[in-house]
N, C-alpha and C positions, 0 to 999 in steps of 0.2 A: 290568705282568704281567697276563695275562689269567686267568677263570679255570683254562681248560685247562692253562697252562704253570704256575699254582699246585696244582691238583691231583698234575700229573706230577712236581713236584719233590717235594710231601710224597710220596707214593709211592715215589717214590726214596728218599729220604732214608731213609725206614722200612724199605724194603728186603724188605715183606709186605706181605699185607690187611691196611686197615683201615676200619672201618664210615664211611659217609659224613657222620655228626656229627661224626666223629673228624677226617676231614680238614677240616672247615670248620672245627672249634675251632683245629688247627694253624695251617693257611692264616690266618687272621684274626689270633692268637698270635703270630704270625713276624713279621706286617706285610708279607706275599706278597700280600694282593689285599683293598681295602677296599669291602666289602658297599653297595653304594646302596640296596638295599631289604630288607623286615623280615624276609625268610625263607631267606637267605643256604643254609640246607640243601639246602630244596629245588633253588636253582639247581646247587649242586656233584651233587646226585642227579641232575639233569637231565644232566649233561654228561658223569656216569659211561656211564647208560642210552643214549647218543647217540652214542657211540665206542667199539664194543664192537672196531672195529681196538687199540685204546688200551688199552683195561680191561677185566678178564675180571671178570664175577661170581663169588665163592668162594661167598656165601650170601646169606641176605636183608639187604639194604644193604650189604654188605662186598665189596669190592674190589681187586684187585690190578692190577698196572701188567704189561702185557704186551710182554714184553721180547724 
């Protein structure tokens, strides 16, 4: 699973926003996508920020899944 198909299943699954630590604590938690490098945040921030087709900003870091 890549990040993006990790992101969009926590997002589903949650069925709301939630802040982009939140999704990497999940994703990681689950065993949906195993981090290679030390800042695993930032790359899930990275790929909210990059698919605004995908995911709407609700506030500062928090995210929903655009359905």
């Amino acid at each position: 699973m890549t990040w993006e198909e990790a992101i969009v299943k926590v997002l589903a699954e949650e069925r709301g926003p939630l802040h982009y630590v939140e999704i990497t604590q999940r994703i990681i938690s689950r065993g949906y996508y195993e981090p290679r490098g030390v800042t695993p945040e930032n790359s899930v921030g990275m790929y909210l920020r990059k698919n605004p087709n995908l995911f709407e900003r609700v506030s500062k870091g928090v995210y929903k899944l655009i359905e």
